[in-house]
C-alpha positions as a Python dict, from the first residue, in 0.01 Angstrom:
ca = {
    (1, 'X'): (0, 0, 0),
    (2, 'X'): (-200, 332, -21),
    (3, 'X'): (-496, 135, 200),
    (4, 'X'): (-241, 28, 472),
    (5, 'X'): (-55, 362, 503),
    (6, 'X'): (-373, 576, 641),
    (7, 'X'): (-445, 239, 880),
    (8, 'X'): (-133, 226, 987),
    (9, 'X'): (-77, 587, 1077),
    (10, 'X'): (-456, 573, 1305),
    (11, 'X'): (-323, 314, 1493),
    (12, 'X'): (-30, 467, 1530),
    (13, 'X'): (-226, 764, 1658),
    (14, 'X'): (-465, 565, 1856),
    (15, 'X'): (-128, 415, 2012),
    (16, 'X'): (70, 774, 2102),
    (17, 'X'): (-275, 912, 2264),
    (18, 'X'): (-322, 618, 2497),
    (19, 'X'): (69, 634, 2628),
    (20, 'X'): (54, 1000, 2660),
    (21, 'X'): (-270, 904, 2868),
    (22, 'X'): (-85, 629, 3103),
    (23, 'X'): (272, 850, 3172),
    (24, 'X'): (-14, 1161, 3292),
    (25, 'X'): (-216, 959, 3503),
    (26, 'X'): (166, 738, 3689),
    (27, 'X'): (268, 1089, 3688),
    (28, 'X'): (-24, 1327, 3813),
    (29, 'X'): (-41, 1030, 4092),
    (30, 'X'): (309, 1029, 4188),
    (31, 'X'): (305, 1442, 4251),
    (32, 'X'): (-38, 1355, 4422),
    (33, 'X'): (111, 1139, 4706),
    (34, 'X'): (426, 1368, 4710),
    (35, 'X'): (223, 1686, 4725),
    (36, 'X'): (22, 1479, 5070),
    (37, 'X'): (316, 1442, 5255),
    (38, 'X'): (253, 1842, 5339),
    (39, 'X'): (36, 1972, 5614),
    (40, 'X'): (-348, 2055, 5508),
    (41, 'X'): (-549, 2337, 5557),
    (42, 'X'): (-732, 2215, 5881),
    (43, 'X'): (-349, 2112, 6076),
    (44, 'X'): (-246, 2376, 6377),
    (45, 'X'): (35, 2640, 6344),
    (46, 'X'): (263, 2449, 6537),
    (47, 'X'): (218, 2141, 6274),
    (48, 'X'): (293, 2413, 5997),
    (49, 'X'): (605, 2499, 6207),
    (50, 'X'): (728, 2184, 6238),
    (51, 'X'): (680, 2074, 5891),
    (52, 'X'): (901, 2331, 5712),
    (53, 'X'): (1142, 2392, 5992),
    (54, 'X'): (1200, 1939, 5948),
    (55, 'X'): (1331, 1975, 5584),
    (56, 'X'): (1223, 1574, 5539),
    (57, 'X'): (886, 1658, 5427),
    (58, 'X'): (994, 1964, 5221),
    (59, 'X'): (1179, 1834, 4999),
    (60, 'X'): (914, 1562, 4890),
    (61, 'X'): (717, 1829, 4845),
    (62, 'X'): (931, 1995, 4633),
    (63, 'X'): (1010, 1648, 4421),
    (64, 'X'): (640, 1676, 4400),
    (65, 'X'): (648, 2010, 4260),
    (66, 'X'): (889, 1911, 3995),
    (67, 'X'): (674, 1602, 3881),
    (68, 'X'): (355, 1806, 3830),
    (69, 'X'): (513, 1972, 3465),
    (70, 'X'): (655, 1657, 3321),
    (71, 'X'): (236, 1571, 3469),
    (72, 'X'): (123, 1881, 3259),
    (73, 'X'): (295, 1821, 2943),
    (74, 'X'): (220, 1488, 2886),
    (75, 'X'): (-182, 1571, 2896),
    (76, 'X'): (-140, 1825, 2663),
    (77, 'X'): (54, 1574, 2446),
    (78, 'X'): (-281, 1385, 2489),
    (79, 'X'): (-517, 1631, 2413),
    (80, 'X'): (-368, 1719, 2077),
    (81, 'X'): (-304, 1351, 1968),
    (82, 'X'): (-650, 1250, 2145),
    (83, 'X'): (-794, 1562, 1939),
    (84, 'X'): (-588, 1454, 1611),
    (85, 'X'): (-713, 1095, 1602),
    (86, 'X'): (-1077, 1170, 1664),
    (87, 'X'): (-1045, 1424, 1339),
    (88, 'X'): (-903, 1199, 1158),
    (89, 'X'): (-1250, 951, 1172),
    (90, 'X'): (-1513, 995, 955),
    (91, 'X'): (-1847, 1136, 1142),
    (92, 'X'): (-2009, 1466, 1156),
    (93, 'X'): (-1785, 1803, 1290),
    (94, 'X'): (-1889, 2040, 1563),
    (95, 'X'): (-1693, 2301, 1620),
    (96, 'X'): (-1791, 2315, 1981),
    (97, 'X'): (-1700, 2051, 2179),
    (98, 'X'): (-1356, 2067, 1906),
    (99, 'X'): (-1292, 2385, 2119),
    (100, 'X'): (-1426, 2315, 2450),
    (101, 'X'): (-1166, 2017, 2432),
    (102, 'X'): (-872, 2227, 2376),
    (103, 'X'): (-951, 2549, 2599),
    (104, 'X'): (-1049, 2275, 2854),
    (105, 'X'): (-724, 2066, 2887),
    (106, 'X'): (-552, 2407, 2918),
    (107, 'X'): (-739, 2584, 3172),
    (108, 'X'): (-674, 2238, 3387),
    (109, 'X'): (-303, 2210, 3333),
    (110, 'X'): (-270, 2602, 3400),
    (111, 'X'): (-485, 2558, 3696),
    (112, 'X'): (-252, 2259, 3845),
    (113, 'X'): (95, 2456, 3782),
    (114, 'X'): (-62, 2761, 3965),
    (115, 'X'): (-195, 2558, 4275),
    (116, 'X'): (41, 2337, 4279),
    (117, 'X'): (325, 2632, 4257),
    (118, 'X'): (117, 2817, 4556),
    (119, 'X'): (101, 2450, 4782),
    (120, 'X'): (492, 2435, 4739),
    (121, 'X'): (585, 2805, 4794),
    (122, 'X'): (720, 2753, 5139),
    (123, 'X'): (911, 2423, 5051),
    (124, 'X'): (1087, 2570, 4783),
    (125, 'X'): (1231, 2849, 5026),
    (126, 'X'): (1320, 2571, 5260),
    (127, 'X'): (1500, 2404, 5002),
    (128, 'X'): (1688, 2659, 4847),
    (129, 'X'): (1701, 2986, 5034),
    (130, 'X'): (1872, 3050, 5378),
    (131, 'X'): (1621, 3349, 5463),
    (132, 'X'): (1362, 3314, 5743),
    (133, 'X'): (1019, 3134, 5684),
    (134, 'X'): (686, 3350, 5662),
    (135, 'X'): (479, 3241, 5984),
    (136, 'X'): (199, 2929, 5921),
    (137, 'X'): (-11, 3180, 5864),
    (138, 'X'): (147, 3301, 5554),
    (139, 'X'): (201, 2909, 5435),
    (140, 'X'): (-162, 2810, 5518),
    (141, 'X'): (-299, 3114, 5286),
    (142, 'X'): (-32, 2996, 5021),
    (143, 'X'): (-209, 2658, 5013),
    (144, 'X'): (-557, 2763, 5087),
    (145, 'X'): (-498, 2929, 4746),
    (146, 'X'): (-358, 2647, 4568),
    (147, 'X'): (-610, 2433, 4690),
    (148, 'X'): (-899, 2679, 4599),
    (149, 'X'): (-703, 2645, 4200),
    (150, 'X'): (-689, 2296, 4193),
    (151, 'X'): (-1031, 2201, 4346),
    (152, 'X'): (-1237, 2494, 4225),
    (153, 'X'): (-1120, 2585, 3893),
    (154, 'X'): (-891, 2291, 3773),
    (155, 'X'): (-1119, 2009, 3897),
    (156, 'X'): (-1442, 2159, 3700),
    (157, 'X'): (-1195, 2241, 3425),
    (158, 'X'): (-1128, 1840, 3378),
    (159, 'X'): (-1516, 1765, 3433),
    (160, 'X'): (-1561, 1999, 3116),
    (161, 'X'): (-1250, 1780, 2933),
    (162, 'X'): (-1440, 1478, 3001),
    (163, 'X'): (-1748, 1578, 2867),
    (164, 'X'): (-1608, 1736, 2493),
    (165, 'X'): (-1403, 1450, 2445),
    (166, 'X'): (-1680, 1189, 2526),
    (167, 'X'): (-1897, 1374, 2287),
    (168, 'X'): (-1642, 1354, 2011),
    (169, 'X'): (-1544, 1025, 2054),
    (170, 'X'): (-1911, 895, 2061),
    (171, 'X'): (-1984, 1143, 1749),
    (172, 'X'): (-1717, 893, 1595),
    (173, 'X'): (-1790, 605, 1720),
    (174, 'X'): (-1472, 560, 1929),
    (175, 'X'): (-1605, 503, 2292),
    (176, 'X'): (-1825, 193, 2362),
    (177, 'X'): (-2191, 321, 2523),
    (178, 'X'): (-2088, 229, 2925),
    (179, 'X'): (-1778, 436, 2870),
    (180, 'X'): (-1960, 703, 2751),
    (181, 'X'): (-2175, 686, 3067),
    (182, 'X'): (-1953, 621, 3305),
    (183, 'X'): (-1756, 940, 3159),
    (184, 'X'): (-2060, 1175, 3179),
    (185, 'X'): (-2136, 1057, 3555),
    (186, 'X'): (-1774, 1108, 3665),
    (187, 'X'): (-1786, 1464, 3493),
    (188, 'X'): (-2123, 1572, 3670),
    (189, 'X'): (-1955, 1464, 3975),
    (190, 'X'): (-1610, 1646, 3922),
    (191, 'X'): (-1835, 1984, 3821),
    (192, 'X'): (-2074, 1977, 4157),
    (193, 'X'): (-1867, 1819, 4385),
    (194, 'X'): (-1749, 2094, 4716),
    (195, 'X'): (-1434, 1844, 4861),
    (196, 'X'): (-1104, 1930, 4907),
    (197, 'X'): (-961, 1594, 4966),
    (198, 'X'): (-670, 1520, 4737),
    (199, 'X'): (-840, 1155, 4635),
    (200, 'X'): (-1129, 1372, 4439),
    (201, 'X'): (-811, 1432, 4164),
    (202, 'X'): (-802, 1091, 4119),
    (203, 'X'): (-1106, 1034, 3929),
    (204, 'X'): (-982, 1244, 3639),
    (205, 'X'): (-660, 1046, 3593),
    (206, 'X'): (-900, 698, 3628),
    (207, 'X'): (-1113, 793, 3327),
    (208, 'X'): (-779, 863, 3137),
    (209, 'X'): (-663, 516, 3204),
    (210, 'X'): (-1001, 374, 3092),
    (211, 'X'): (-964, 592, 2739),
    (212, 'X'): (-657, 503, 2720),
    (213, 'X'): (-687, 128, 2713),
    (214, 'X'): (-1005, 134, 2465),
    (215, 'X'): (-772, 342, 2224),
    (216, 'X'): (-495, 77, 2262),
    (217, 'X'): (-785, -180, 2220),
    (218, 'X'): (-802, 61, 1880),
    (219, 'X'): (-478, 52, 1791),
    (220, 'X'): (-479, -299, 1713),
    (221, 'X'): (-476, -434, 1414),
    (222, 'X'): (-843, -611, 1326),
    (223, 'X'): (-662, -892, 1106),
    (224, 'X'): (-307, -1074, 1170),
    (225, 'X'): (-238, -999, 793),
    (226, 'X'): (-244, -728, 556),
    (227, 'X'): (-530, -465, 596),
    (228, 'X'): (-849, -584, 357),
    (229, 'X'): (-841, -316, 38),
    (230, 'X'): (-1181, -126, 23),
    (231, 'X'): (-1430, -165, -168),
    (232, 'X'): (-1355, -16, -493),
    (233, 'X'): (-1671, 60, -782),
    (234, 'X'): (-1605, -98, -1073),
    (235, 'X'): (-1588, 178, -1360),
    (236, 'X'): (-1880, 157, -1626),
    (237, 'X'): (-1742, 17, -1969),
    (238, 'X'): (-1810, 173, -2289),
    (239, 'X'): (-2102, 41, -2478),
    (240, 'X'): (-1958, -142, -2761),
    (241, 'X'): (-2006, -45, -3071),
    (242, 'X'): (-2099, -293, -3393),
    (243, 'X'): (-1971, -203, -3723),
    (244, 'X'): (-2173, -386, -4005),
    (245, 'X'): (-1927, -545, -4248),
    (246, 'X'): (-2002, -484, -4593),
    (247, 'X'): (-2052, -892, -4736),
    (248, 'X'): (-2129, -745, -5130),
    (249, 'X'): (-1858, -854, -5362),
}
């Protein structure tokens, strides 16, 4: 019973991180092609116009908008129970990458509510305010500098999240070695990459899929029955001791 209970509770670990993991990325991609429906940076004033003054395209912005913090929480539910299971193997500490994995998945999630807050200024006002809309002008700033936290900041941000946790999880032996590869190249590319286009966002929510099935793959139980009991060192006897008898009469 005291073998089973530790088992029990890392696959029960191993399970929570790899949900979290699936409801971020359904959810980060939902907000993504809500978010799309709004004009981008290169459209004309008069397609700015148009957009907000419609009211169609607003408010799936602003469903969009509301999606991105339910998006938000459930990575950071990820990080700490993605964080908590890789502590909980045995393997070497480094303080490092422990911290660059926390500070990380923060600085992304803060980046995304900013930009996406600044993308969905204007739809919010169209929404729920009665007061005349700033000029395109005003709304294509709003999402240049949304954009420019997203892309710039948030995007590197989740390159840098790739890279800690890939580290730990091969420091534990938790990632098979094409994972691990296929992680670092998609976090080079995330840290150099210069594009704006929305589909760059979805690599990040890919490789959380692909983590998130090995660590169901983990969660598994290795044997249809009971857990095996470890290996236990048999405790040294006592050297016996011989007491002559005394045979005279």
């Amino acid at each position: 019973m005291l073998v089973e209970e530790p088992a029990r509770e890392h696959r029960a670990g191993a399970r929570m991180s790899a949900l979290s993991g699936f409801a971020f990325a359904v959810l980060l991609v939902v907000a993504l092609v809500l978010f799309r429906q709004g004009p981008g940076l290169g459209m004309p004033d008069s397609t700015y116009a148009r957009f907000y003054a419609d009211g169609h395209g607003s408010v799936l912005v602003t469903a969009g908008l509301y999606v991105v913090p339910f998006a938000g929480i459930t990575f950071l539910w990820h990080v700490s129970a993605t964080r908590t299971l890789i502590d909980e193997l045995p393997g070497p500490r480094s303080e490092v990458p422990r911290w660059l994995q926390v500070t990380s998945g923060v600085v992304f999630v803060c980046m995304m509510f900013a930009g996406s807050a600044a993308v969905g200024a204007v739809a919010l006002l169209t929404v729920f305010s009665s007061t005349p809309l700033p000029p395109p002008d005003v709304a294509r700033a709003l999402s240049s500098a949304g954009y420019g936290l997203v892309f710039v900041f948030g995007v590197r941000a989740a390159g840098m999240y790739m890279i800690a946790t890939t580290r730990l999880a091969r420091t534990r032996e938790l990632l098979p070695r094409w994972l691990a590869g296929v992680s670092y190249l998609a976090a080079t590319f995330l840290l150099v990459s210069t594009t704006f286009h929305p589909a760059i966002l979805l690599v990040f929510p890919g490789w959380v899929v692909l983590l998130s099935v090995v660590l169901l793959l983990e969660a598994r139980p290795t044997t249809p029955g009971p857990l095996p009991r470890p290996h236990t060192v048999p405790t040294p006897r006592a050297p016996e001791v011989h007491h002559d008898h005394d045979d005279r009469a």
